[in-house]
MDTraj code that builds the backbone (N, CA, C; nanometers):
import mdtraj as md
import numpy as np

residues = "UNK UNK UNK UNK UNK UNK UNK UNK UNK UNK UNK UNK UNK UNK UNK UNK UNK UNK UNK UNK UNK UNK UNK UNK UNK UNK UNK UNK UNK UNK UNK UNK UNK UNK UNK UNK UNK UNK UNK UNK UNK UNK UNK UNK UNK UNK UNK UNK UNK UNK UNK UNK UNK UNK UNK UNK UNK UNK UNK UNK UNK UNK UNK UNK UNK UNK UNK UNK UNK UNK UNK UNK UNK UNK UNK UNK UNK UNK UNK UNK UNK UNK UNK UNK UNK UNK UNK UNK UNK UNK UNK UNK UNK UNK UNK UNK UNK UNK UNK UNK UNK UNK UNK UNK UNK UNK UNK UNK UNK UNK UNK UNK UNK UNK UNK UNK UNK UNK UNK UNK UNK UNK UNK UNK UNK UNK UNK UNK UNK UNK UNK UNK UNK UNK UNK UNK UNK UNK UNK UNK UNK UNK UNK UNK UNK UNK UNK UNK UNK UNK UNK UNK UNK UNK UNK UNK UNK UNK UNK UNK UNK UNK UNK UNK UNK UNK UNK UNK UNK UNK UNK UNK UNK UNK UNK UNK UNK UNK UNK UNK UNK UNK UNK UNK UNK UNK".split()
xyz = np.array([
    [2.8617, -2.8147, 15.9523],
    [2.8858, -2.9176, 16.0521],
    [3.0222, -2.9851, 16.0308],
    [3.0637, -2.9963, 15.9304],
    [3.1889, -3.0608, 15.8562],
    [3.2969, -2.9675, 15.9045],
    [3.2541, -2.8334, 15.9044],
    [3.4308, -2.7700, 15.9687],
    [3.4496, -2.7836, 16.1146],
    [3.2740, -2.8007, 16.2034],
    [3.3177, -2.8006, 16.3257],
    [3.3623, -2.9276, 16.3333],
    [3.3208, -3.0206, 16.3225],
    [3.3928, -3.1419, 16.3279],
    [3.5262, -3.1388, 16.3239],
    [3.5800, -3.1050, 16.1629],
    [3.6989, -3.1057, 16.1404],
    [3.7913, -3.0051, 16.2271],
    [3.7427, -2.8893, 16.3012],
    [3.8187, -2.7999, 16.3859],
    [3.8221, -2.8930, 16.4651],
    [3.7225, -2.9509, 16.5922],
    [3.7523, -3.0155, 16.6624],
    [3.8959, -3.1142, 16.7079],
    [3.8656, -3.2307, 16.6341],
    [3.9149, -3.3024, 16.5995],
    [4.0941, -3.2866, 16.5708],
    [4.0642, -3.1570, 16.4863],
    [4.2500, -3.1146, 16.4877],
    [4.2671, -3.0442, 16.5834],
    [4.2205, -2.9759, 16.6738],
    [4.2490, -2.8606, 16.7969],
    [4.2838, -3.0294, 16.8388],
    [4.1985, -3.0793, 16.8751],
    [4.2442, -3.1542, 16.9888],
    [4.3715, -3.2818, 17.0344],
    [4.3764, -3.3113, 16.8560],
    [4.5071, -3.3774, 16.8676],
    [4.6254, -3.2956, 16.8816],
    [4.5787, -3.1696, 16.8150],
    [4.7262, -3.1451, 16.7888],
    [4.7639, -3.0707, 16.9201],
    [4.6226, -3.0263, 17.0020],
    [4.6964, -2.9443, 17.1320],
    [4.7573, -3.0552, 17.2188],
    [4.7676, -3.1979, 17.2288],
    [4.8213, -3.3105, 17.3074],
    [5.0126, -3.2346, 17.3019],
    [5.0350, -3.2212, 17.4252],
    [5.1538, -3.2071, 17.4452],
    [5.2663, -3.2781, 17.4893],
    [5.2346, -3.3762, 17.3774],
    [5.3669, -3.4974, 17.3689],
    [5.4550, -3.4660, 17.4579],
    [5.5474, -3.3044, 17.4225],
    [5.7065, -3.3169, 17.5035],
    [5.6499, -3.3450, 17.6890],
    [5.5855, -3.2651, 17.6999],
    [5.5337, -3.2598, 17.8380],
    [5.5116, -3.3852, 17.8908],
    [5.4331, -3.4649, 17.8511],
    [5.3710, -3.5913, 17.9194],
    [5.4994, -3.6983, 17.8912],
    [5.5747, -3.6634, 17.8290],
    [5.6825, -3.8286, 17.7536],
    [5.8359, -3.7228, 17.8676],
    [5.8155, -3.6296, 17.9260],
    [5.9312, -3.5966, 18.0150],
    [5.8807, -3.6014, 18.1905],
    [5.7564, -3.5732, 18.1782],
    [5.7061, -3.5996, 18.2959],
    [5.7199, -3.7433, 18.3299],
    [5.6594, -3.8138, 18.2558],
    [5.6859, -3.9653, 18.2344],
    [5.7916, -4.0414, 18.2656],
    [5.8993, -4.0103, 18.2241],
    [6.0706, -4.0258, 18.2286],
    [6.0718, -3.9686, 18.3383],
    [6.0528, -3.9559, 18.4034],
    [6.1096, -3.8579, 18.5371],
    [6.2209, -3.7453, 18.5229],
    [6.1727, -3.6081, 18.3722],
    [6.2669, -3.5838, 18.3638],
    [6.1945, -3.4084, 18.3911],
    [6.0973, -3.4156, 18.4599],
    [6.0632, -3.2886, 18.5061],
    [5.9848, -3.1776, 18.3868],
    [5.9373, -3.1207, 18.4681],
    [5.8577, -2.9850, 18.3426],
    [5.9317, -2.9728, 18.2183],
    [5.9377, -3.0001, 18.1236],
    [5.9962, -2.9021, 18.0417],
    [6.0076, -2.7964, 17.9804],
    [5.9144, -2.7496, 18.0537],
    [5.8594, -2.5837, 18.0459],
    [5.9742, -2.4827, 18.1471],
    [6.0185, -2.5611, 18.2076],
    [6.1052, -2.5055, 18.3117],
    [6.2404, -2.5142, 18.2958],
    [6.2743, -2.5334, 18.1867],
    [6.4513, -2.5467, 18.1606],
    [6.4472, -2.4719, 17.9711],
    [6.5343, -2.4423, 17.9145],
    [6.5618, -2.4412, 17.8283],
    [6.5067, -2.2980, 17.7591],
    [6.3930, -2.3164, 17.6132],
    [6.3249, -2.2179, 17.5926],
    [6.1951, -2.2029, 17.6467],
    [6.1896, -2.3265, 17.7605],
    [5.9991, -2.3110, 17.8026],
    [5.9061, -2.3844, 17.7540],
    [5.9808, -2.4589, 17.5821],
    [5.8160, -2.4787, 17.5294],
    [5.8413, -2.6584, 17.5290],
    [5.7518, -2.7235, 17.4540],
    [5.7151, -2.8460, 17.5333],
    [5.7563, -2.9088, 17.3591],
    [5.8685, -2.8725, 17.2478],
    [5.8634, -2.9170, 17.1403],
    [6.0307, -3.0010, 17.1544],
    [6.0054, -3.0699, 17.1031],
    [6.1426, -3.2152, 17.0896],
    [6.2913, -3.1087, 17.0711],
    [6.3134, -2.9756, 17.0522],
    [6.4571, -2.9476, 17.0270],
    [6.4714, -2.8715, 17.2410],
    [6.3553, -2.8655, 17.2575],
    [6.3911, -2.8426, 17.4111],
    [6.3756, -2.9723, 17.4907],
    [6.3009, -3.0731, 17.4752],
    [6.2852, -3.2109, 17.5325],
    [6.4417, -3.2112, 17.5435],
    [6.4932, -3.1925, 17.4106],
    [6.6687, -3.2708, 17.3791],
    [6.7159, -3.2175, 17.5131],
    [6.7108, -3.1109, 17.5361],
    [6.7729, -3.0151, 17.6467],
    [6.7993, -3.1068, 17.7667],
    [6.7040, -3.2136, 17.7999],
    [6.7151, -3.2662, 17.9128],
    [6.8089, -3.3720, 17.9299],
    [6.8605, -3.3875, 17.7856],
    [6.9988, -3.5017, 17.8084],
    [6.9094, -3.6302, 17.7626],
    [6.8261, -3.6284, 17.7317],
    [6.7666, -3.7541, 17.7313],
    [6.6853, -3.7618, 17.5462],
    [6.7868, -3.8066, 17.4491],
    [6.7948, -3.8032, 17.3317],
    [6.6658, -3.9287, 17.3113],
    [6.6342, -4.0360, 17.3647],
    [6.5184, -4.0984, 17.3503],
    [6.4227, -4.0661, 17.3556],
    [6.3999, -4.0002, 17.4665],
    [6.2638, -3.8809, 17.4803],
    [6.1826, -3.7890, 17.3894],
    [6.3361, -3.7242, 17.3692],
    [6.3423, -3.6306, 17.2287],
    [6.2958, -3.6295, 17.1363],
    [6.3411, -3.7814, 17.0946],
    [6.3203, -3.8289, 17.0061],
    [6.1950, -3.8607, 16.9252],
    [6.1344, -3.9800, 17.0528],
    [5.9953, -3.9601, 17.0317],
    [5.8848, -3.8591, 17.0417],
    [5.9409, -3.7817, 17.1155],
    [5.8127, -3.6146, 17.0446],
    [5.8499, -3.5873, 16.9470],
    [5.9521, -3.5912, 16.9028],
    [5.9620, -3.5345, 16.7604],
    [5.8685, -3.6321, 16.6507],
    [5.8810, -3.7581, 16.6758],
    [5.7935, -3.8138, 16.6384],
    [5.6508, -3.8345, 16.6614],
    [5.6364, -3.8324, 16.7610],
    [5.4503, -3.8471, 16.8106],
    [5.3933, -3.6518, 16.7752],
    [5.5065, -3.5346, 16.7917],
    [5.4416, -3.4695, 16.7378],
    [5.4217, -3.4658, 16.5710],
    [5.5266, -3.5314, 16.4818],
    [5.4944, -3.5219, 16.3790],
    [5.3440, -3.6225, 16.3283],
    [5.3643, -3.7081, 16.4043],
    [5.2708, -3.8228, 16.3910],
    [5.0774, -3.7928, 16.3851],
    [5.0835, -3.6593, 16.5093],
    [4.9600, -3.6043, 16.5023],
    [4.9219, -3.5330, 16.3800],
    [5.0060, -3.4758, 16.2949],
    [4.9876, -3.3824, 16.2042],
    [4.9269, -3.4465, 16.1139],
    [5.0549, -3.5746, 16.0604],
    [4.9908, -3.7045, 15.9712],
    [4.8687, -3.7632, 16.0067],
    [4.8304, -3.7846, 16.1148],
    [4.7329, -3.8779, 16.1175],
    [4.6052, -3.7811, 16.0778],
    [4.6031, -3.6561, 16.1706],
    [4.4820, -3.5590, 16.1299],
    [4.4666, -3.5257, 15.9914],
    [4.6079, -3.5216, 15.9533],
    [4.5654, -3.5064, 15.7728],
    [4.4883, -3.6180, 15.7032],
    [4.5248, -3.7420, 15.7708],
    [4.5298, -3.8505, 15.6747],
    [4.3483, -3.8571, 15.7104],
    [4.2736, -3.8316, 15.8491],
    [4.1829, -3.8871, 15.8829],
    [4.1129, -3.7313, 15.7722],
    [4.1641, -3.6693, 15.7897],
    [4.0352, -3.5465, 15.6836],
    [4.0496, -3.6141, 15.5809],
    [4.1462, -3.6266, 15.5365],
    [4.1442, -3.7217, 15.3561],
    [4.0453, -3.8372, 15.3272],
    [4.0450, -3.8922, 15.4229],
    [3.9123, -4.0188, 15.4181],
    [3.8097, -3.9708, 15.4384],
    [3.7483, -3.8679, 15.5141],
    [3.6358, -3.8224, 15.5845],
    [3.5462, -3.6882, 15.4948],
    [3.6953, -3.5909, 15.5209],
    [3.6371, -3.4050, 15.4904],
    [3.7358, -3.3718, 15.3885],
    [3.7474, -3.4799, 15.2579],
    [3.8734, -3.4722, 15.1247],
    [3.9024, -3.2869, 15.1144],
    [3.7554, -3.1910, 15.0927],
    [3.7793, -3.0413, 15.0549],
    [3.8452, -2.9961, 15.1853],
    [3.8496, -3.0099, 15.3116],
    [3.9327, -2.9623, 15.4482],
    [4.0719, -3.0100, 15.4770],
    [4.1168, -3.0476, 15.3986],
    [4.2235, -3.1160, 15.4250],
    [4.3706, -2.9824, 15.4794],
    [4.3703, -2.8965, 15.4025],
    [4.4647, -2.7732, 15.4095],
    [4.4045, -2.7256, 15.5608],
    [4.2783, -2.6636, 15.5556],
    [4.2502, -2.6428, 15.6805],
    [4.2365, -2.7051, 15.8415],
    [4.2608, -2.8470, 15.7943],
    [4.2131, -2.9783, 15.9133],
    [4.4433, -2.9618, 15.9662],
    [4.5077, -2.9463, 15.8480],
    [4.6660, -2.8934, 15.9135],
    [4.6775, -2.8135, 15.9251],
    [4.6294, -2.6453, 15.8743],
    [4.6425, -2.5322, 15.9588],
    [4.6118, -2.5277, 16.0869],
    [4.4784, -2.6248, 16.1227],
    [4.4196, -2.6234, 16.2674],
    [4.5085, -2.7113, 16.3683],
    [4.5442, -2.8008, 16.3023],
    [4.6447, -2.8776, 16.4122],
    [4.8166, -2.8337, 16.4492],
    [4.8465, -2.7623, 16.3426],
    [4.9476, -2.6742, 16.3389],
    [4.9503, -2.5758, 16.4714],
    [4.8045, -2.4777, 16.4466],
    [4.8081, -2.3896, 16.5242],
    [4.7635, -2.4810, 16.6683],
    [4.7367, -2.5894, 16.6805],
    [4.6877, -2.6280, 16.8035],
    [4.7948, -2.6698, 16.9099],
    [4.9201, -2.6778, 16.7886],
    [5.0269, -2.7704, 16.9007],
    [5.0879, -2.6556, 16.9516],
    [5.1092, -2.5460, 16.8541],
    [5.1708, -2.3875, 16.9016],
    [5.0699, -2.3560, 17.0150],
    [4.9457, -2.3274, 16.9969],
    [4.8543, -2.2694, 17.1205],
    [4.7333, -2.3844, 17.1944],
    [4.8223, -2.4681, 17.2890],
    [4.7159, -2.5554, 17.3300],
    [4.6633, -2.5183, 17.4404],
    [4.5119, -2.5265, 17.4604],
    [4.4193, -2.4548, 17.5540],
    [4.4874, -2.4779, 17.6888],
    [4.5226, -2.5696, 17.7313],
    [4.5828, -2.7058, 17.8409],
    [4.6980, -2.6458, 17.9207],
    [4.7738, -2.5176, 17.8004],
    [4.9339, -2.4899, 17.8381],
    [4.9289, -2.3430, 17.8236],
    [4.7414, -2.3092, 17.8313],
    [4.7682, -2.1440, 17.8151],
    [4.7996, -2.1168, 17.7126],
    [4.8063, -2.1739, 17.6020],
    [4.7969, -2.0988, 17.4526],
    [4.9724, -2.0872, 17.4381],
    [5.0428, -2.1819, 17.5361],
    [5.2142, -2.1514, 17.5268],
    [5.2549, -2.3084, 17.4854],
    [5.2535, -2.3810, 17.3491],
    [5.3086, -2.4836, 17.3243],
    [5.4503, -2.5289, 17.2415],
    [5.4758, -2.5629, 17.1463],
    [5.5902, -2.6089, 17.0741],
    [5.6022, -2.5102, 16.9540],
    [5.7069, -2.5041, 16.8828],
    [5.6927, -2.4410, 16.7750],
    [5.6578, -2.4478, 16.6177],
    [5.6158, -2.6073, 16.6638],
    [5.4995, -2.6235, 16.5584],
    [5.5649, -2.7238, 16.4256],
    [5.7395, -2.7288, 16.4605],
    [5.8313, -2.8247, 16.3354],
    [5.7759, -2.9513, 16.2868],
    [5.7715, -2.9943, 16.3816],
    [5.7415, -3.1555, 16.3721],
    [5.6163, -3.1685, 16.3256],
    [5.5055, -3.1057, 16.3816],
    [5.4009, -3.1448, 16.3289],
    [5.3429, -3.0924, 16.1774],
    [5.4344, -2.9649, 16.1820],
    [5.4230, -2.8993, 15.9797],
    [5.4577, -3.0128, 15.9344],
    [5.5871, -3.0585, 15.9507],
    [5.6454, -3.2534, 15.9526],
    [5.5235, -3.2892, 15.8795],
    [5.4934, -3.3366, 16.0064],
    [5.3706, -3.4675, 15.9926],
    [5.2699, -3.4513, 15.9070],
    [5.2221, -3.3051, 15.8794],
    [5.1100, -3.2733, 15.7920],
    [5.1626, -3.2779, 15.6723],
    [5.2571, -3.2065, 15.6591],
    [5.3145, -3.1952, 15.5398],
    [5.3312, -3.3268, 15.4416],
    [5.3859, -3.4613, 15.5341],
    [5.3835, -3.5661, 15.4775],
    [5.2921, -3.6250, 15.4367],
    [5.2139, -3.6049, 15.4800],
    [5.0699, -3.6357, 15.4182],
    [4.9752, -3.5802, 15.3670],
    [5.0127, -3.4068, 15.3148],
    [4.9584, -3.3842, 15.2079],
    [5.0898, -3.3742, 15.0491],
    [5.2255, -3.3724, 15.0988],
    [5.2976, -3.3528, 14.9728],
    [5.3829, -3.4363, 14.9966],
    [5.4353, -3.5247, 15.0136],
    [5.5505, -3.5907, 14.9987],
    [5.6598, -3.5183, 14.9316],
    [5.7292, -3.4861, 14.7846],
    [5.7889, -3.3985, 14.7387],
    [5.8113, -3.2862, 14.7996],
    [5.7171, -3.1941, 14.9065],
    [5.7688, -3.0900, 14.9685],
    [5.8076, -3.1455, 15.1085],
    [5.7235, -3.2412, 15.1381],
    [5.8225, -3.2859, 15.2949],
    [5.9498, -3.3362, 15.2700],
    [5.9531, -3.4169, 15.1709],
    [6.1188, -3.4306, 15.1372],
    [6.2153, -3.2923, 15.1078],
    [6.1728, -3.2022, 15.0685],
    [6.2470, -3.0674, 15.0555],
    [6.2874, -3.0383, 15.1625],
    [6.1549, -3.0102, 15.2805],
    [6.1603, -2.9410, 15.3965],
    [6.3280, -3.0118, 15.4698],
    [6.2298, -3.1621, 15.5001],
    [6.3459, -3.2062, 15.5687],
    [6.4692, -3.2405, 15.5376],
    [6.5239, -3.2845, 15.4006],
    [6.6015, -3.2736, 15.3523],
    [6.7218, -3.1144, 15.3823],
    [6.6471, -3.0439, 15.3232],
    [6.6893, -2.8988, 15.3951],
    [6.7334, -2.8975, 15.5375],
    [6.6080, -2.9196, 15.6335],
    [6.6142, -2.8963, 15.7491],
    [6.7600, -2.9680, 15.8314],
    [6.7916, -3.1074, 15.7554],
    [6.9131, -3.2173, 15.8042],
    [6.9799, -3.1263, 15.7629],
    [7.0520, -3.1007, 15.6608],
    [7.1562, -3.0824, 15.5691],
    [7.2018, -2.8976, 15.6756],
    [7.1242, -2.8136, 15.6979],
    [7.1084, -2.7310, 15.7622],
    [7.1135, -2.7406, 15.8930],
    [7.1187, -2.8728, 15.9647],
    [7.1398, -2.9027, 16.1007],
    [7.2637, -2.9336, 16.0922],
    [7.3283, -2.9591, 16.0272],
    [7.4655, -3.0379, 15.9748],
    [7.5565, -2.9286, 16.0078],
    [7.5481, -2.8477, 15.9306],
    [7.5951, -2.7307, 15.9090],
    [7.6263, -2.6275, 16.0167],
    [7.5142, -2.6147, 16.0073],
    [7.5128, -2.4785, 16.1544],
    [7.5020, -2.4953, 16.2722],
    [7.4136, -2.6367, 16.3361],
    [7.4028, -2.7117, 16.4276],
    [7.2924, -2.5878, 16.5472],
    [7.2245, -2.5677, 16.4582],
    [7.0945, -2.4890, 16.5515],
    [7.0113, -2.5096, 16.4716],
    [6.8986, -2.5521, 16.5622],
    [6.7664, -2.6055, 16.5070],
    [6.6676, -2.4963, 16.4429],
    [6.6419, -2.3612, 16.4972],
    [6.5783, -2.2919, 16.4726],
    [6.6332, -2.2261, 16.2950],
    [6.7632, -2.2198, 16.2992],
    [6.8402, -2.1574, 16.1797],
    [6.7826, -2.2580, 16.0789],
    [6.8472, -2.3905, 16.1289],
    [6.7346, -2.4765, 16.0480],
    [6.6423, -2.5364, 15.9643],
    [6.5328, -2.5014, 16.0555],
    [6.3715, -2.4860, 16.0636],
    [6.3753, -2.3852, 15.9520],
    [6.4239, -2.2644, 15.9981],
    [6.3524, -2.1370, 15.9489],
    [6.4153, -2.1563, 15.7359],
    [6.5275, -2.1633, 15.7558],
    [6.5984, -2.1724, 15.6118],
    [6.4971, -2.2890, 15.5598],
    [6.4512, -2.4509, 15.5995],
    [6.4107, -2.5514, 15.5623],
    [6.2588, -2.4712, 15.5161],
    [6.2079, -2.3872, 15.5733],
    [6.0667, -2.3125, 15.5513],
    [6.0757, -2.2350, 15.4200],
    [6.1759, -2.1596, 15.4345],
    [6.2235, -2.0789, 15.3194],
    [6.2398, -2.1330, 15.1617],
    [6.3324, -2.2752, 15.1822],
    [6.3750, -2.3401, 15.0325],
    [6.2314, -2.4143, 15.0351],
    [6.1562, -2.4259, 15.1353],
    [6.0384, -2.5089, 15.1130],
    [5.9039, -2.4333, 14.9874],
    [5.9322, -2.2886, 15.1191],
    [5.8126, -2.1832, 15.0628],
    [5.8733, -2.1498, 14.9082],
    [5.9903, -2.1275, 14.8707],
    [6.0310, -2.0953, 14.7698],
    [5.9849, -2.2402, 14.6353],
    [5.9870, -2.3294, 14.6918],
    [6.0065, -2.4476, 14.5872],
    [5.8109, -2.4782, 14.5601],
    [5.7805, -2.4893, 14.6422],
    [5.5976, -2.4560, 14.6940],
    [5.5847, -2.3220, 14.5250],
    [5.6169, -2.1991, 14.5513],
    [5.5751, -2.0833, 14.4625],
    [5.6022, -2.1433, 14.3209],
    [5.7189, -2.1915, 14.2784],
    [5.8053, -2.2094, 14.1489],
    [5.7031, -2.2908, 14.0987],
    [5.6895, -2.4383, 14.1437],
    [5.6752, -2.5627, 14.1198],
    [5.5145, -2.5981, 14.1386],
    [5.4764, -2.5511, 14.2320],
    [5.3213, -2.6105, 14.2720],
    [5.2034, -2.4684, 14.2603],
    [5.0600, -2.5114, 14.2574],
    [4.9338, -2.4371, 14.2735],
    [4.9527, -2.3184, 14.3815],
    [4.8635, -2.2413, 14.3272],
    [4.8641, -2.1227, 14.4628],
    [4.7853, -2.1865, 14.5675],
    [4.6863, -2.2516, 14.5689],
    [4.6859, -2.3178, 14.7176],
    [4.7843, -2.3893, 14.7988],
    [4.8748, -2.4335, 14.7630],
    [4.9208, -2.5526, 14.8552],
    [5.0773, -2.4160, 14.8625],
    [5.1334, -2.2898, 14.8032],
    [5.2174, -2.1997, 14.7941],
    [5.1555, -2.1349, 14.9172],
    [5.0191, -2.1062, 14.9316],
    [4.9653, -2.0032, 15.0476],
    [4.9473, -2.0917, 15.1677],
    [4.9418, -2.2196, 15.1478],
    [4.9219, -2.2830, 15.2732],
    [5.1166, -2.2910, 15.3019],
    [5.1823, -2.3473, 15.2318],
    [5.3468, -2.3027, 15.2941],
    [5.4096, -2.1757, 15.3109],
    [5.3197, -2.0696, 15.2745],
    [5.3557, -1.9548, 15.3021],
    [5.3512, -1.9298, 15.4592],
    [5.2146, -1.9512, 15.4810],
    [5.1151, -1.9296, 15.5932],
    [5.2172, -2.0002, 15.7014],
    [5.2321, -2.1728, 15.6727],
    [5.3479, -2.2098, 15.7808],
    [5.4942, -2.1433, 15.7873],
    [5.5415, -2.0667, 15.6844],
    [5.7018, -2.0145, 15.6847],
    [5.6308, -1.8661, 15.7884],
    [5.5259, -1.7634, 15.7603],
    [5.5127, -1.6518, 15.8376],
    [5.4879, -1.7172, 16.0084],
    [5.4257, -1.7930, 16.0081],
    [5.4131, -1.8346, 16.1303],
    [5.5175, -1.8884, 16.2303],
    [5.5976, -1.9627, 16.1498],
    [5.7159, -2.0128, 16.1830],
    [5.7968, -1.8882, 16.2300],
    [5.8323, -1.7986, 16.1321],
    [5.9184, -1.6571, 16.2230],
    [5.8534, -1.5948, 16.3191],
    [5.7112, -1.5939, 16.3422],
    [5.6489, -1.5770, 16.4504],
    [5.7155, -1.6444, 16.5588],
    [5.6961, -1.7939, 16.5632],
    [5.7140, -1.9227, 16.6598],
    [5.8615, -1.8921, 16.6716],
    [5.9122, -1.8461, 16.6251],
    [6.0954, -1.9171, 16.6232],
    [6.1440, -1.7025, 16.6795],
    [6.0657, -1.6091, 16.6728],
    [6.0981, -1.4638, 16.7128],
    [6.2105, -1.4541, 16.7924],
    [6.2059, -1.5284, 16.9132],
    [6.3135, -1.5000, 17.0124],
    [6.4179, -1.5359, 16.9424],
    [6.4190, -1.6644, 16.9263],
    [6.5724, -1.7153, 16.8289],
    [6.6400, -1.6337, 16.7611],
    [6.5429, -1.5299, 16.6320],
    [6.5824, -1.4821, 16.5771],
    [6.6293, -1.3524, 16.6110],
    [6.5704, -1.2997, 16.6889],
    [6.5779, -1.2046, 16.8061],
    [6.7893, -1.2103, 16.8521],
    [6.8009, -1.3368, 16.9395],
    [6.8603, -1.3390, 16.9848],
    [7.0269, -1.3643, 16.8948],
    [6.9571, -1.4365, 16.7461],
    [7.1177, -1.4915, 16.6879],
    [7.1367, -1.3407, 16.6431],
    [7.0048, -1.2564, 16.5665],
    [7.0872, -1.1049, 16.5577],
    [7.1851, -1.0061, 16.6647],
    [7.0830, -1.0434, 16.7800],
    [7.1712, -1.0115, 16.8797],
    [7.3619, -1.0321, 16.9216],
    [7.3475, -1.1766, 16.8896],
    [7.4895, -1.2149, 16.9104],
    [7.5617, -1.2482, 16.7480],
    [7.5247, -1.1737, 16.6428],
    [7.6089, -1.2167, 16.5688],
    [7.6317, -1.0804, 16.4875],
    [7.5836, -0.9624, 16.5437],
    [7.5772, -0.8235, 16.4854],
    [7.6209, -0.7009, 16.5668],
])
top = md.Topology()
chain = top.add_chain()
for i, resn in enumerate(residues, 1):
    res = top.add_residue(resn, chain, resSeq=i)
    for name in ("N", "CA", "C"):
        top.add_atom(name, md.element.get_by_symbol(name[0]), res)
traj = md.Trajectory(xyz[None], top)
């Protein structure tokens, strides 16, 4: 009864599609319809409207945290699984046809609230790597990498297979990108 609960509960926050409702809102149109299609804060940006953006990046990280934080009080042994489920919920929400965000912000949000030390890696990485190259996906994907790498060295094989699990998924989520910078840089 404890996992359906806990599935619940994370499908359903995490399928909430912040970018969508906070651009519709703004009067700034689908955001499914400009950019890469999907409804996550580096295509919100697309619309010129850096406030917007902004806050999905936050309200999606925010779902991740909170679902973690509410298994920690509630379902302490589900906790890994209560952010795999909300992870995968913001990528495939029932609502958008199984076509949602790519899932950054809210690894974010979970992440912060099960490791602190690796969310500081991630994002730390992830800035310093935005700095640099100034593409989000290049990013993301490298911030996954020094993450998953520092996860193996440093920490348990559970919490290594649960950042594994988000870095394979992530090149899943991020395919076209990668798809496309080989394309134009080879």
């Amino acid at each position: 009864m404890d996992l359906l609960i806990v599935t619940l509960y994370s499908y359903i926050l995490g399928s909430i599609p912040f970018g969508l409702i906070l651009t519709r809102f703004a009067g700034l149109g689908d955001v499914r319809k400009i950019g890469s299609g999907n409804i996550g804060a580096t295509n919100v940006l697309r619309t010129g409207n850096k406030f917007i953006a902004a806050l999905t990046l936050l309200l999606d990280g925010l779902k991740g945290t909170l679902t973690v934080l509410l298994t920690t009080q509630y379902f302490n042994e589900l906790i890994y699984y209560s952010a795999v489920i909300v992870f995968l919920a913001h990528i495939f929400p029932v609502w958008l046809k199984f076509k949602g965000g790519k899932g950054v912000a809210t690894f974010i949000g979970s992440l912060l609230a099960i490791n602190l030390y690796l969310s500081t890696v991630f994002i730390t990485t992830w800035l310093i790597m935005l700095a640099i190259f100034r593409i989000s996906a290049v990013s993301a994907l490298l911030g996954y990498l020094v993450v998953t790498v520092t996860a193996f060295i440093f920490f348990d094989l559970k919490i290594f297979l649960l950042i594994l699990f988000y870095f394979t998924t992530s090149i899943f989520t991020h395919r076209k990108n990668i798809t496309s910078l080989i394309k134009d840089n080879f």
